[in-house]
C-alpha positions as CSV (number, residue, x, y, z in Angstrom):
1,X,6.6,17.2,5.3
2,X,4.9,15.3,8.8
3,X,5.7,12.1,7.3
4,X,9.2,12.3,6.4
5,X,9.7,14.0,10.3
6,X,8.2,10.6,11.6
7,X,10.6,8.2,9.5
8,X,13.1,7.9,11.8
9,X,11.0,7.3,14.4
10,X,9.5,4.3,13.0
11,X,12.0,1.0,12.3
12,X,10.6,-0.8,9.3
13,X,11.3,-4.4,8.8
14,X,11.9,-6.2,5.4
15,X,8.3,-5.9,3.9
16,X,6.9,-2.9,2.5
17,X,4.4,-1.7,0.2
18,X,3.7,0.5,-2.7
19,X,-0.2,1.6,-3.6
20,X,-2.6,4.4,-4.5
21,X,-5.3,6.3,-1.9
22,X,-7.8,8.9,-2.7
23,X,-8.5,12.0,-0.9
24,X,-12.2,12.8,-2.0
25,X,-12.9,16.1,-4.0
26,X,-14.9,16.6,-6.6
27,X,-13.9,20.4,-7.0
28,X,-12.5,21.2,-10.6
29,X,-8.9,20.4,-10.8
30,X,-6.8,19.6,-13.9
31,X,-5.3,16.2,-12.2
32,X,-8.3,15.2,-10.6
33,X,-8.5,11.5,-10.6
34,X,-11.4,8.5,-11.1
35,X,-11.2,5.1,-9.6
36,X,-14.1,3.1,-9.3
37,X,-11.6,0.3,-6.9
38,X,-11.6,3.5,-4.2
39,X,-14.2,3.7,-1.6
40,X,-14.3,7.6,-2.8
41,X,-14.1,7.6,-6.6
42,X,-13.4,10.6,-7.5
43,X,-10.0,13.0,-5.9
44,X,-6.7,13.5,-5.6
45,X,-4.6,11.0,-6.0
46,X,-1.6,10.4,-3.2
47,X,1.0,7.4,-3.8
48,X,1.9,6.0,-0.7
49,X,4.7,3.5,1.0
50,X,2.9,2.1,3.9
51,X,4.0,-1.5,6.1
52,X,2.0,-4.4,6.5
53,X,0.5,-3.0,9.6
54,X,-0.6,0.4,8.2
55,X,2.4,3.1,9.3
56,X,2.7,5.7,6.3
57,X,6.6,5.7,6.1
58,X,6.4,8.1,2.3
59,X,3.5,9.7,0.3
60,X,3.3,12.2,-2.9
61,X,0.9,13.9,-4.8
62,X,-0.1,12.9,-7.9
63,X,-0.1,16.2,-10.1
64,X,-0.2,15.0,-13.4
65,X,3.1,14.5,-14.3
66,X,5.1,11.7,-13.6
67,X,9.1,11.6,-14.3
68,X,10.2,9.2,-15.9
69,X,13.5,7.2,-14.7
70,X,15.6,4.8,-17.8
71,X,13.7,2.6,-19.7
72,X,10.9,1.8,-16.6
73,X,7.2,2.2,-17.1
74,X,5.8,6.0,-15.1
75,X,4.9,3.7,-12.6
76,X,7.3,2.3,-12.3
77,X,9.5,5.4,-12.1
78,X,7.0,6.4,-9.3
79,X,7.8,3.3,-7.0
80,X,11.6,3.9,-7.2
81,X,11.3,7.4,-6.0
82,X,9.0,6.8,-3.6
83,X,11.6,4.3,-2.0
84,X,14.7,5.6,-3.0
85,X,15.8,5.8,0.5
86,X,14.6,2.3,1.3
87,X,16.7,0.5,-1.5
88,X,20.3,-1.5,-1.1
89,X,19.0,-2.9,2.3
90,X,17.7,-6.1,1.3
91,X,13.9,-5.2,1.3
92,X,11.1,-6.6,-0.3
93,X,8.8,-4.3,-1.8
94,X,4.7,-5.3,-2.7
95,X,3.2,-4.0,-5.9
96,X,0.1,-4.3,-7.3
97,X,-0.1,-4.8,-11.5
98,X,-0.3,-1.1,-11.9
99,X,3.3,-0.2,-10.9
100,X,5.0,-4.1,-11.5
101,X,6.8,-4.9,-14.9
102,X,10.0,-7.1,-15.4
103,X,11.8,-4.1,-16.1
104,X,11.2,-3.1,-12.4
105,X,12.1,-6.3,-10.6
106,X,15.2,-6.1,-12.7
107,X,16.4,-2.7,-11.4
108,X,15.0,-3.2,-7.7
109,X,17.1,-6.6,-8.1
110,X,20.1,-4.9,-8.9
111,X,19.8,-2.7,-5.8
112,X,19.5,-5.0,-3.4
113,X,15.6,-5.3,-3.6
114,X,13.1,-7.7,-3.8
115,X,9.8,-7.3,-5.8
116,X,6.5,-9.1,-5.1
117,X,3.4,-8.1,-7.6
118,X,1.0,-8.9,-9.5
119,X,1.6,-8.1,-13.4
120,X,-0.7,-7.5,-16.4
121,X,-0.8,-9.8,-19.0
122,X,0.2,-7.2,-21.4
123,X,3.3,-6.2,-20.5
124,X,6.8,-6.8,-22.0
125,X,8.8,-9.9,-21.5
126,X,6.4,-12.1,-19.9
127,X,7.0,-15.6,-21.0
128,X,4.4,-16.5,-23.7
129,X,3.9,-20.3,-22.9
130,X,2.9,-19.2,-19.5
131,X,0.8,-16.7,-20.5
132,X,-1.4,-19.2,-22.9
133,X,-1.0,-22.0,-20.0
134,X,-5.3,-23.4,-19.8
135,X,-5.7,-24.2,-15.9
136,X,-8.0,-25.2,-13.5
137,X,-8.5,-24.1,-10.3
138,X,-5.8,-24.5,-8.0
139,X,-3.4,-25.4,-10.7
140,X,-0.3,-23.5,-11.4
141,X,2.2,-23.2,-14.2
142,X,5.6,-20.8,-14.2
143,X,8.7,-20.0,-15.4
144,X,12.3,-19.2,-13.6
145,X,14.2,-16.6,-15.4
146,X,17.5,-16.1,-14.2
147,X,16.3,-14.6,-10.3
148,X,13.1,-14.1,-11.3
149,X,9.8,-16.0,-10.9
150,X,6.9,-15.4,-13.2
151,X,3.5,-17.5,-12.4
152,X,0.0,-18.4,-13.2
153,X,-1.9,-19.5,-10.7
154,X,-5.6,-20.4,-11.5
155,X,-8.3,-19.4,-8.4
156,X,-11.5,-17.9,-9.2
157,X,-9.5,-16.4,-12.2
158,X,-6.1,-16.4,-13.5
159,X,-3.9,-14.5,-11.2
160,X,-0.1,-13.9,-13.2
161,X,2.4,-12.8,-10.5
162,X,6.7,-12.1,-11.0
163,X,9.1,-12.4,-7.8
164,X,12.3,-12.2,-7.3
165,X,12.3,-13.9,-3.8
166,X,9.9,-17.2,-4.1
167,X,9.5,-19.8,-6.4
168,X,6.4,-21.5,-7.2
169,X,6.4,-23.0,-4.2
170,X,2.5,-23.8,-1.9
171,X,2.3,-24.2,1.6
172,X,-0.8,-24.9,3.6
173,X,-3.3,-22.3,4.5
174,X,-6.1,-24.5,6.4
175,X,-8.5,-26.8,5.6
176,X,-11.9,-27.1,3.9
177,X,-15.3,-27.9,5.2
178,X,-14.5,-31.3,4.7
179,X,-11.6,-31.5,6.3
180,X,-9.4,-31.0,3.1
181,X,-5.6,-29.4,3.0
182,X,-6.0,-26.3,1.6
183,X,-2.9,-24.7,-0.3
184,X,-1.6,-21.5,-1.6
185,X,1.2,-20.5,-3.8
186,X,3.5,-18.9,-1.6
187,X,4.1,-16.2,-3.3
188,X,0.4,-15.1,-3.6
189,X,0.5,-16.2,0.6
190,X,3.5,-13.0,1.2
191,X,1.7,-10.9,-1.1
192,X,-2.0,-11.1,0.3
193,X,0.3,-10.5,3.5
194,X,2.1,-7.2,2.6
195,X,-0.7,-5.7,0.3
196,X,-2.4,-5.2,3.3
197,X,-0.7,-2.2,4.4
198,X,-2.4,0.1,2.4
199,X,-6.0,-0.8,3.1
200,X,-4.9,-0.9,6.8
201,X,-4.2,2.8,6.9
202,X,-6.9,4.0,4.5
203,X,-9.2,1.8,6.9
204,X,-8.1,3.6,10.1
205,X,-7.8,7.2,8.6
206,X,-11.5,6.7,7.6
207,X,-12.8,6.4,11.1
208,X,-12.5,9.9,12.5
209,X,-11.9,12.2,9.8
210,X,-11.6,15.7,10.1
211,X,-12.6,16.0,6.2
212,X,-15.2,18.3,5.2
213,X,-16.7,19.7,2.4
214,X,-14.1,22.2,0.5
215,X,-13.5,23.9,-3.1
216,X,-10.0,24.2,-2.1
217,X,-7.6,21.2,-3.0
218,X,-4.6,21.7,-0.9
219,X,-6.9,22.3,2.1
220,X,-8.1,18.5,1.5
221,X,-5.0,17.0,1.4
222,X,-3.6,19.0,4.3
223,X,-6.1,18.5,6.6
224,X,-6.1,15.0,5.4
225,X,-2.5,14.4,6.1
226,X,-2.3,16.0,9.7
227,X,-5.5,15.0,10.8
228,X,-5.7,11.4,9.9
229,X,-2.2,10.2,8.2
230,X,-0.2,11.6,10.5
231,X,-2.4,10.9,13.9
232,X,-3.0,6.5,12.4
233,X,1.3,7.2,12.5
234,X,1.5,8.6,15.6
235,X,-1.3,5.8,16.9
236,X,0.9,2.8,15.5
237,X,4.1,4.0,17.6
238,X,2.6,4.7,20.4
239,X,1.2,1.0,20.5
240,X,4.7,-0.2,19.4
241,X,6.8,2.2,22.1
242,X,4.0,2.8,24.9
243,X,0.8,0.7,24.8
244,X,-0.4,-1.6,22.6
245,X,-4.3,-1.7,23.8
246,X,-5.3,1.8,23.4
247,X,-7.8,2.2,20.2
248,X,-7.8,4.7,18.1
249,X,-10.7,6.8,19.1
250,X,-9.1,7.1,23.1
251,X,-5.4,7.7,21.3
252,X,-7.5,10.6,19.0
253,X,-9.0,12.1,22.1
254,X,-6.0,11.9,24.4
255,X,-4.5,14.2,21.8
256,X,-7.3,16.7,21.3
257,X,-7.7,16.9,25.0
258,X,-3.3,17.7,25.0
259,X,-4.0,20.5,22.6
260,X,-7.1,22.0,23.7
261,X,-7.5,24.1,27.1
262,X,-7.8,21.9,29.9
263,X,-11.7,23.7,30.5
264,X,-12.6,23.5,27.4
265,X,-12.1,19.8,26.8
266,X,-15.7,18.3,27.0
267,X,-17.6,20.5,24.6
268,X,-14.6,20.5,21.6
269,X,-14.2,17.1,22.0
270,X,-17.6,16.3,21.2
271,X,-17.6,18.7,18.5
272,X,-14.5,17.9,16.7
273,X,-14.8,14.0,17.4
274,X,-18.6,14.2,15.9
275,X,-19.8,12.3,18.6
């Protein structure tokens, strides 16, 4: 696969993260997929391992059928073998409260991992006095189990969070109109900082995509993958290794006008770039 041929290109640092994307298609297909959070709703599902500042370092397909690893939730099953290579190098790895479960920061602990996420309220082991905790805002109560951290912190809402890195530490994130400290949790501080990753590459593979209509799945995700995925990639190393103030669209030309006949740049250009 293109993104597995770029990992070695790409040095990642400690903080990585695991999340879902969408590529649109409303086609009939078996594993099809509907999330309302996604800018497109309905499509194909791809998990993805991204960095904070939006490289793709792993993606697969979500076909329907998950394997299962041990005693770990399907999800979280899906974030060990999407990092299996990543793991026993003192990493910390993001999750949102789809994929994160105690039984996951345990075996990420155990190799050498560290897990950030947000949790549901529903799953096994949480600590019940926590869970029933009545807040206000900006008020935090949690629990340290062993090497692992599991909070409430009350903002707009509750927010319930396990970690196997921070306590329940704040630190200061500003101040208010009137000149007030502001303060954070710091663990909800690294998260909001990780999660990032993500959006960041969903966000830049949406600018100049080479999508169109199509009843044919794989054609989707390919084009998706080489056309967007793999050219945001290629964008973020050349800004690391080469330049750091080309944008996107002159890096996505540069490259059209490399593989396109030197005579025939202006007019494909155009074309392809929709512009």
């Amino acid at each position: 696969m293109i993104i597995q041929n770029t990992q070695g290109l790409y040095r990642l640092g400690e903080t990585i993260v695991v999340d879902e994307t969408m590529v649109p298609f409303r086609g009939r297909l078996s594993f099809r997929q509907y999330n309302p959070s996604k800018a497109s709703r309905y499509g194909i599902k791809l998990y993805k391992v991204c960095t904070p500042e939006g490289f793709t370092w792993n993606l697969s397909v979500y076909d329907g059928k998950s394997e299962k690893l041990g005693d770990l939730y399907i999800p979280g099953s899906t974030v060990i073998n999407l990092t299996q290579d990543l793991l026993n190098e003192d990493r910390l790895i993001i999750t949102d409260n789809y994929y994160t479960s105690i039984g996951l920061a345990k075996h990420l602990y155990q190799q050498n991992t560290n897990l950030i996420g947000t949790v549901r309220k529903n799953r096994k082991g949480l600590d019940n006095s926590t869970l029933e905790a009545k807040l206000q805002k900006g008020e935090i109560c949690s629990v340290q189990q062993q090497y692992m951290t599991f909070m409430k912190w009350r903002d707009q809402r509750d927010v319930l969070m396990i970690s196997t890195c921070f306590g329940d530490g704040s630190v200061e994130t500003g101040k208010d109109r009137r000149g007030n400290t502001k303060t954070k949790p710091k663990i909800i501080v690294e998260y909001n900082k990780g999660k990032q990753g993500v959006d960041i590459s969903d966000q830049l593979s949406s600018y100049y995509t080479s999508l169109r209509k199509s009843l044919v799945w794989y054609k989707k995700i390919a084009i998706g993958i080489l056309c967007s995925t793999t050219v945001v990639n290629s964008h973020i190393l050349y800004q690391t290794i080469v330049e750091k103030n080309m944008s996107l669209l002159q890096f996505t030309e540069s490259v059209i006008r490399a593989l396109l006949p030197s005579k025939n740049n202006s007019p494909e250009v155009a074309v392809i770039l929709n512009v």
